[in-house]
KEKE-3310 file (N, C-alpha, C; in steps of 0.2 Angstrom, whole numbers, plus 5000, padded with zeros to 4 digits):
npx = (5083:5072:5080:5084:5073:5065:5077:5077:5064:5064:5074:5063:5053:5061:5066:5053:5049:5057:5055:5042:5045:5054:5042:5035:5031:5040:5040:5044:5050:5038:5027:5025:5023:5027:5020:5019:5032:5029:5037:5037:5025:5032:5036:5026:5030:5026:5027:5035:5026:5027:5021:5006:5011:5001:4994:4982:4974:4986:4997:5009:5027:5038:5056:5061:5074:5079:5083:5074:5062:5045:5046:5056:5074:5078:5067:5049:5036:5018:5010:4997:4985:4970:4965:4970:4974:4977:4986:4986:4995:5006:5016:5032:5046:5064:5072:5085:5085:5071:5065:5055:5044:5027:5020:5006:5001:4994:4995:4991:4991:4998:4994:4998:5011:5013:5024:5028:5024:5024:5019:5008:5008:5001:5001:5001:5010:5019:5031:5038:5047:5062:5068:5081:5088:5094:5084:5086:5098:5112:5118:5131:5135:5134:5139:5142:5145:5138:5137:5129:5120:5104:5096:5113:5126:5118:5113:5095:5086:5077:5069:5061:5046:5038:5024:5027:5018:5016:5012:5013:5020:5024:5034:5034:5042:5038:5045:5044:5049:5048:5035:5036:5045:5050:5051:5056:5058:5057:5052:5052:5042:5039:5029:5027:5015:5011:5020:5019:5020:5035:5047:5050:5065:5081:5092:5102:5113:5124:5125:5125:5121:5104:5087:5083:5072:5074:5080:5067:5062:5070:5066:5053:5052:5058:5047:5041:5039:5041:5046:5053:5063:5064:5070:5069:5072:5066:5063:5054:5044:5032:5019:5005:4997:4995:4979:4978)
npy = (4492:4494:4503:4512:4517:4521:4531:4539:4544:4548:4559:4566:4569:4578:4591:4594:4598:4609:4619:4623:4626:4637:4645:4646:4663:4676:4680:4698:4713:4723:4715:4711:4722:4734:4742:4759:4765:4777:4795:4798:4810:4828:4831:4841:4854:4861:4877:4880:4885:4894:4890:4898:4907:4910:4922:4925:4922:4919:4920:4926:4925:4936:4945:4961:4973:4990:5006:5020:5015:5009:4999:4998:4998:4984:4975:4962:4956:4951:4945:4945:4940:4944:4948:4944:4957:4964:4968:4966:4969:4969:4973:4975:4984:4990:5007:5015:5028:5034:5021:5009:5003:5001:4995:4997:4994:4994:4985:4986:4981:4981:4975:4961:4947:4928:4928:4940:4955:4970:4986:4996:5007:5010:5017:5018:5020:5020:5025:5024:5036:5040:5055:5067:5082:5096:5113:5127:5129:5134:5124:5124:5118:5099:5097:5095:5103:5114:5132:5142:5146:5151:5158:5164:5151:5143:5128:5124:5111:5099:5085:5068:5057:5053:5048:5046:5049:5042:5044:5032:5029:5021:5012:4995:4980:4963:4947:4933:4915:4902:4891:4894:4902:4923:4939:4954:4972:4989:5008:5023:5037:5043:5055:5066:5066:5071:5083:5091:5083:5084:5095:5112:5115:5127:5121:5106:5096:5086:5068:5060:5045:5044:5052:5061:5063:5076:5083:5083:5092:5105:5105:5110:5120:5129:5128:5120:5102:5086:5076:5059:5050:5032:5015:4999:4981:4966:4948:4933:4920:4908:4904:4900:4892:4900:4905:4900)
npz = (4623:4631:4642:4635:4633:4645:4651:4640:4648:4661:4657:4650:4661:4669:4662:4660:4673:4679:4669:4675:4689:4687:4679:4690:4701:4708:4723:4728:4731:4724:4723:4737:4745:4758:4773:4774:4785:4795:4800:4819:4827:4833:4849:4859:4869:4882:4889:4906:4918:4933:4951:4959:4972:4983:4991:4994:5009:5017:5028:5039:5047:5052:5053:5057:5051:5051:5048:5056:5054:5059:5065:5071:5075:5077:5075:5074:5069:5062:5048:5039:5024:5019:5006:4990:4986:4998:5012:5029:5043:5059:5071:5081:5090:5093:5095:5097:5097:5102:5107:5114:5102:5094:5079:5068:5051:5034:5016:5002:4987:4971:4955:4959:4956:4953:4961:4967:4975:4976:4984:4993:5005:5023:5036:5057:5071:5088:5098:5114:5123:5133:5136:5137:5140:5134:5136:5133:5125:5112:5100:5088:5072:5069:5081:5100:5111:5119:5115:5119:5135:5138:5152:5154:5153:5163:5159:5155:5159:5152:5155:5154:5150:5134:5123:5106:5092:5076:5058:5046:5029:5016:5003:4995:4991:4989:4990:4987:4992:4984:4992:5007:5013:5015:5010:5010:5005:5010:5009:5014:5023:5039:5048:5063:5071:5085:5091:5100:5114:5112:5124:5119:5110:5109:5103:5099:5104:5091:5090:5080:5069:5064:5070:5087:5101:5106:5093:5088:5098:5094:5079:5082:5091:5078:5071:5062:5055:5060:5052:5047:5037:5030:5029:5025:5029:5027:5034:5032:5036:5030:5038:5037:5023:5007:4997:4978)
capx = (5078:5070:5084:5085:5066:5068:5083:5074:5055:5068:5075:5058:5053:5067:5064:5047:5049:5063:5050:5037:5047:5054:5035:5034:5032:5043:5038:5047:5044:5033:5022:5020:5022:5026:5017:5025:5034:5028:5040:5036:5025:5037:5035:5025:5035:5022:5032:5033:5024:5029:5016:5006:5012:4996:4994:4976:4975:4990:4999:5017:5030:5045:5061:5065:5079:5078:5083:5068:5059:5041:5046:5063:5081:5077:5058:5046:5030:5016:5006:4990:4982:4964:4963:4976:4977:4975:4990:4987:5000:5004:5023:5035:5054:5066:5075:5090:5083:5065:5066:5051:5041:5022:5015:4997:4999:4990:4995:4986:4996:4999:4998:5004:5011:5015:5030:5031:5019:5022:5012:5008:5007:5000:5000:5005:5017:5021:5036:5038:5051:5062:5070:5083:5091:5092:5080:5089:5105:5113:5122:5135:5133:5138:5146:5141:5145:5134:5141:5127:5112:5099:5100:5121:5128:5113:5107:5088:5086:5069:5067:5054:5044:5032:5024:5027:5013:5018:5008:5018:5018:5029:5033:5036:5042:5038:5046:5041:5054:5045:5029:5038:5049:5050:5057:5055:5064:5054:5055:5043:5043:5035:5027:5027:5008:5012:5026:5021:5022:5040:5047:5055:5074:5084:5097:5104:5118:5127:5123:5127:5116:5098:5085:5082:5068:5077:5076:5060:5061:5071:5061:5045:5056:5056:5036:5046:5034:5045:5050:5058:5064:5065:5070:5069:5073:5062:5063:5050:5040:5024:5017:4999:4997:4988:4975:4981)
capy = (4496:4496:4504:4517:4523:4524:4535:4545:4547:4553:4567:4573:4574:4582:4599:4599:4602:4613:4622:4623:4629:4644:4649:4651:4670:4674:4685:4702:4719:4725:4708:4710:4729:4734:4747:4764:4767:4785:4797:4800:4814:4831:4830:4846:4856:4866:4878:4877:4891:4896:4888:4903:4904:4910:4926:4927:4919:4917:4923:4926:4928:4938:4950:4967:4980:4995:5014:5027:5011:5010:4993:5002:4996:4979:4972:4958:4955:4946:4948:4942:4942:4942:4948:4945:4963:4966:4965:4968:4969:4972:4973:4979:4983:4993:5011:5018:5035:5033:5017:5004:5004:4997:4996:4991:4995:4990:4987:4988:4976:4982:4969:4955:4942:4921:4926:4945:4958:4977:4987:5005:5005:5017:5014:5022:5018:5022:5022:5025:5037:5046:5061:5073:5087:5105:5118:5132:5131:5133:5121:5124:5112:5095:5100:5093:5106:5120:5138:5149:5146:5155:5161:5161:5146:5138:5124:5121:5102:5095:5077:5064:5053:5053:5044:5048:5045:5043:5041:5031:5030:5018:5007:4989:4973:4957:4941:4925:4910:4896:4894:4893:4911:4925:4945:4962:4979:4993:5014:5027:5040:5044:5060:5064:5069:5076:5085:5097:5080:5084:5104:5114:5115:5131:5117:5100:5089:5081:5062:5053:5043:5047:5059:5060:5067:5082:5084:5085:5099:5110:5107:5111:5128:5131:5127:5115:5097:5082:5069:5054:5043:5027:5010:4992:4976:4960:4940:4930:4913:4908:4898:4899:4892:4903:4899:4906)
capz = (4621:4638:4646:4632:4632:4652:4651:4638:4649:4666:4654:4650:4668:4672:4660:4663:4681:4678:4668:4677:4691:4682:4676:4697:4703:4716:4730:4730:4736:4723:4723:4743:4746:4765:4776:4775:4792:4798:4806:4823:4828:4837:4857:4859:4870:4886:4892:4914:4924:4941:4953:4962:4981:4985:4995:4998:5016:5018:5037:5038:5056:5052:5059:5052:5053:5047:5051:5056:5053:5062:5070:5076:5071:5076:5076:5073:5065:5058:5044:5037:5018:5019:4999:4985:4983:5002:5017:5035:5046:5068:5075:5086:5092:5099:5090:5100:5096:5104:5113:5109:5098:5091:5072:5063:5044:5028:5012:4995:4982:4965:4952:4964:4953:4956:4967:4968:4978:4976:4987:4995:5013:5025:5046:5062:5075:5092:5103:5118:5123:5138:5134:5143:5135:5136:5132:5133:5124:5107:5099:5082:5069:5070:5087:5104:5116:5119:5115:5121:5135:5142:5154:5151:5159:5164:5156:5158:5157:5147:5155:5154:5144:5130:5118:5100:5087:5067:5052:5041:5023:5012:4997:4996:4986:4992:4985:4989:4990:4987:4998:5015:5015:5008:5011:5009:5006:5010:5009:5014:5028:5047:5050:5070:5074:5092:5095:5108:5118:5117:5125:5114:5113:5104:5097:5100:5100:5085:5090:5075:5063:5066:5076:5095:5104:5106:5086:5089:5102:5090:5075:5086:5091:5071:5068:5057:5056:5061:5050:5046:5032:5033:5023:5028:5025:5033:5033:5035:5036:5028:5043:5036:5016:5005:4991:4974)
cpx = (5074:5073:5084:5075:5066:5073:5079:5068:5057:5070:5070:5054:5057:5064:5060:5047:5054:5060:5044:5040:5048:5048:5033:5035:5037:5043:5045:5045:5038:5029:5018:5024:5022:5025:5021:5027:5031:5032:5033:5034:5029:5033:5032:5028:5031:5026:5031:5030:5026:5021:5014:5009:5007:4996:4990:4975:4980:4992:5007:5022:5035:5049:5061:5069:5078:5081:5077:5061:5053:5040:5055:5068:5080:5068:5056:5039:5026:5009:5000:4986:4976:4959:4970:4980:4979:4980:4989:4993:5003:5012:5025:5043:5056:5071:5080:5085:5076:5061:5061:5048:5035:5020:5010:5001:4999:4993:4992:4992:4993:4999:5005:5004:5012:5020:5033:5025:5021:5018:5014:5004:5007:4998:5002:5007:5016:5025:5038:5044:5054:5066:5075:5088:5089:5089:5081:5096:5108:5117:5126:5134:5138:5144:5141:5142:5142:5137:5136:5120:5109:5096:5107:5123:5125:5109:5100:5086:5079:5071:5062:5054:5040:5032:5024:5022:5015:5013:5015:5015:5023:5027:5036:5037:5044:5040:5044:5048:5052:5037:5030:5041:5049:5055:5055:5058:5058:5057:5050:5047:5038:5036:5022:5018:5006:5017:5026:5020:5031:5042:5053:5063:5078:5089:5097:5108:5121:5128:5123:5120:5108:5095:5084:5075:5071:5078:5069:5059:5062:5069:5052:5047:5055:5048:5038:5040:5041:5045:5054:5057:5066:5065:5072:5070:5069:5061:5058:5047:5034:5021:5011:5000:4990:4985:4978:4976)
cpy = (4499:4502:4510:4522:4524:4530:4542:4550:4551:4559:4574:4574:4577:4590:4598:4602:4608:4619:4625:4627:4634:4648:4652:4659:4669:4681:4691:4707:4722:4719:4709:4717:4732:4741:4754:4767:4776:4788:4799:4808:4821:4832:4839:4848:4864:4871:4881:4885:4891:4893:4896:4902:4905:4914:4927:4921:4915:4921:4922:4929:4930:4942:4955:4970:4985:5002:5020:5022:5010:5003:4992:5001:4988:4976:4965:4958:4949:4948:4943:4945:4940:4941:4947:4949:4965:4963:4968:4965:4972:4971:4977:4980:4987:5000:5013:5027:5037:5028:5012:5007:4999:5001:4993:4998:4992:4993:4986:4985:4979:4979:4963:4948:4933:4924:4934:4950:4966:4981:4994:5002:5012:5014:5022:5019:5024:5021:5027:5029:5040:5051:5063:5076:5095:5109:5124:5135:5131:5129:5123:5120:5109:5095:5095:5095:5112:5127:5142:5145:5152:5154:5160:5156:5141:5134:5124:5114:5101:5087:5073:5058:5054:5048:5046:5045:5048:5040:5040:5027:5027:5012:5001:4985:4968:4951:4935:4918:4904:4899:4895:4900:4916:4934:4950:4966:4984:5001:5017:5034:5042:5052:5063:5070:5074:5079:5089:5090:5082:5090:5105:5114:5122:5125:5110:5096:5085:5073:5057:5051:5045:5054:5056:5064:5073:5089:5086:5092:5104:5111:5112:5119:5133:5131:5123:5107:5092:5075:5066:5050:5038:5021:5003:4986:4968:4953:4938:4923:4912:4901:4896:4897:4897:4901:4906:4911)
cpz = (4628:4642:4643:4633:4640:4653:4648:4643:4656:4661:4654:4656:4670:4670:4661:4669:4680:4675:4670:4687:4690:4681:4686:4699:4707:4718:4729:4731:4732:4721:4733:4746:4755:4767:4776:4783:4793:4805:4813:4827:4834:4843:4856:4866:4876:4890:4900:4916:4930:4945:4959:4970:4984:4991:4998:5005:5017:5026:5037:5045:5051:5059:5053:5057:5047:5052:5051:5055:5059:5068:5073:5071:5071:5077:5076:5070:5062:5053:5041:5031:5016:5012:4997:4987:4992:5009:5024:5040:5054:5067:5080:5084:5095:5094:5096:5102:5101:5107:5110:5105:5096:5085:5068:5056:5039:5020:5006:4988:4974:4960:4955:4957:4958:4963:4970:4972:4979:4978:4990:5001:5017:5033:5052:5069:5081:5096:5110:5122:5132:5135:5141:5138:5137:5134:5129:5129:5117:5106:5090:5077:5069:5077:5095:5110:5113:5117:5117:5127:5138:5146:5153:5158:5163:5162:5158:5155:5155:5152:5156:5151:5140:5126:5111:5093:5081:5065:5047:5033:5018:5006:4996:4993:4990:4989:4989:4987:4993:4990:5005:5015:5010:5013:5007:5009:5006:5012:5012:5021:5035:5047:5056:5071:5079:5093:5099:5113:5119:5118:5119:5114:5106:5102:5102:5100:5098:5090:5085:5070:5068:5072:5083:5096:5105:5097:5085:5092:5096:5085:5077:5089:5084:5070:5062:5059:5058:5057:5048:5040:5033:5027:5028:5026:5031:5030:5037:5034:5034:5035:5041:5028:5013:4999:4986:4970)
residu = (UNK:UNK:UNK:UNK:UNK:UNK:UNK:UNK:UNK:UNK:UNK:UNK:UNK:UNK:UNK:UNK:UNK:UNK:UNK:UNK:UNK:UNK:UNK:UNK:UNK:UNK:UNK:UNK:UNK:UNK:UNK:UNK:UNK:UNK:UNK:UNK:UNK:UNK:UNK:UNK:UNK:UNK:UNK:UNK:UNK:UNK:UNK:UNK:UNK:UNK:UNK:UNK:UNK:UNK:UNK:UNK:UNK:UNK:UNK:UNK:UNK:UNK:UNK:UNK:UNK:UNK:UNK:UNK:UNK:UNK:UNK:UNK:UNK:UNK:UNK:UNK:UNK:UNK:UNK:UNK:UNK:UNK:UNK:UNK:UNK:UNK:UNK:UNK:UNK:UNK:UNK:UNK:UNK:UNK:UNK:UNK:UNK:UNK:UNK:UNK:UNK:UNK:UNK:UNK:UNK:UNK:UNK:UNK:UNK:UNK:UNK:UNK:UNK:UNK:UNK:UNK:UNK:UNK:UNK:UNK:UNK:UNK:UNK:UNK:UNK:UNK:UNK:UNK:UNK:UNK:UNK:UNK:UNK:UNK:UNK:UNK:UNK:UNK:UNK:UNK:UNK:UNK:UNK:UNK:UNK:UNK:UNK:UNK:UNK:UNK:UNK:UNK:UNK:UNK:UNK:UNK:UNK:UNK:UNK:UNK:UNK:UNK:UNK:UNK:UNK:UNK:UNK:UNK:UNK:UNK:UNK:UNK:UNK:UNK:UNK:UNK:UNK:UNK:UNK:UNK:UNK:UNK:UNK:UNK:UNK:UNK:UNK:UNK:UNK:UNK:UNK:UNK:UNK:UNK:UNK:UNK:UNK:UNK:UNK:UNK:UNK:UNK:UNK:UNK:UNK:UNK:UNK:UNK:UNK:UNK:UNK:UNK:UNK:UNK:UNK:UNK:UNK:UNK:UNK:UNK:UNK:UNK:UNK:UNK:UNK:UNK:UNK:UNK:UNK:UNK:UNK:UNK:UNK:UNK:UNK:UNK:UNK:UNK:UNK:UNK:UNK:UNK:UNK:UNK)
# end
């Protein structure tokens, strides 16, 4: 009997626990509910500017070549920008045609942007020239020997030296590479202010690309003005930084 009511009093603990376990909740996600993840706001997206190169006091050394050019065929230069808008500028060089040569001109920038400078430019130049050539004689077109002088058969030689004073007048775009170099192409023309420095000449001759002093004569025989066109191209260093 013992044995049997023990047997029985283990059965009824058993289901009750068994019960009482089961009546236990059990945790799942809508009992303990988790934070909603939130997508990742999108990277905004600035987009880069050019940093200015800074024209205003800025200072620049270069070289030019050019043809008709106020700083010859080959020159040099150095330039200085006291305003944004505002370029001064002094050089030299040397022209086949008219021998050395010096130039002061200013130029007035047009809507200068971060890396570019557009500008209208107005100076004057002088090159130092010798001359010799005949006064008296005609020449043919594109010819190089005289066919008539005056008196017949006798040249009368022009020689010497003078100095040639130009106003010059041109247009220019400046780029900028970087802060350190930059470059230029430039157009415009010179328009010779003295020419009774050089003597008149009834013709002249054919000498190939560009004028001579003797150009000069024979326009100055016409009452013709004397000038030149002229286009250029210049490389240069920014030695001074400018503020932008």
């Amino acid at each position: 009997m013992r044995r049997l009511a023990a047997a029985s009093l283990l059965l009824a603990v058993t289901l009750l626990s068994s019960e009482r376990c089961d009546a236990q909740p059990r945790a799942n996600s809508e009992a303990f509910p988790m934070p909603p993840v939130e997508a990742p706001a999108p990277a905004t997206v600035v987009p880069a500017v050019a940093p200015s190169v800074g024209w205003r006091n800025s200072t620049i050394l270069g070289l030019s070549s050019g043809l008709g050019s106020p700083y010859g065929l080959l020159g040099a230069f150095v330039g200085f920008f006291p305003l944004k808008h505002l370029q001064l500028e002094v050089g030299g060089g040397y022209s086949t045609g008219f021998g050395p040569s010096v130039a002061a001109l200013g130029r007035v920038g047009i809507n200068p942007g971060n890396s570019s400078f557009l500008a209208l430019g107005i100076g004057v130049s002088t090159s130092f020239s010798d001359f010799q050539y005949a006064e008296n004689c005609e020449y043919p077109a594109n010819s190089a020997t005289a066919t008539r002088c005056t008196p017949s058969g006798v040249p009368r030689v022009a020689a010497g030296s003078a100095s040639a004073l130009w106003l010059n007048v041109e247009v220019s775009e400046d780029v900028r590479l970087g802060r350190a170099f930059g470059g230029r192409i430039a157009a415009g023309f010179g328009l010779l202010l003295n020419p009774g420095a050089f003597p008149a000449a009834l013709g002249c001759p054919s000498e190939g690309l560009g004028a001579t002093p003797c150009d000069v004569g024979a326009s100055r025989a016409r009452d013709e003005p004397t000038w030149l066109l002229h286009v250029r191209v210049d490389l240069y260093a920014v030695i001074v930084g400018g503020d932008p």
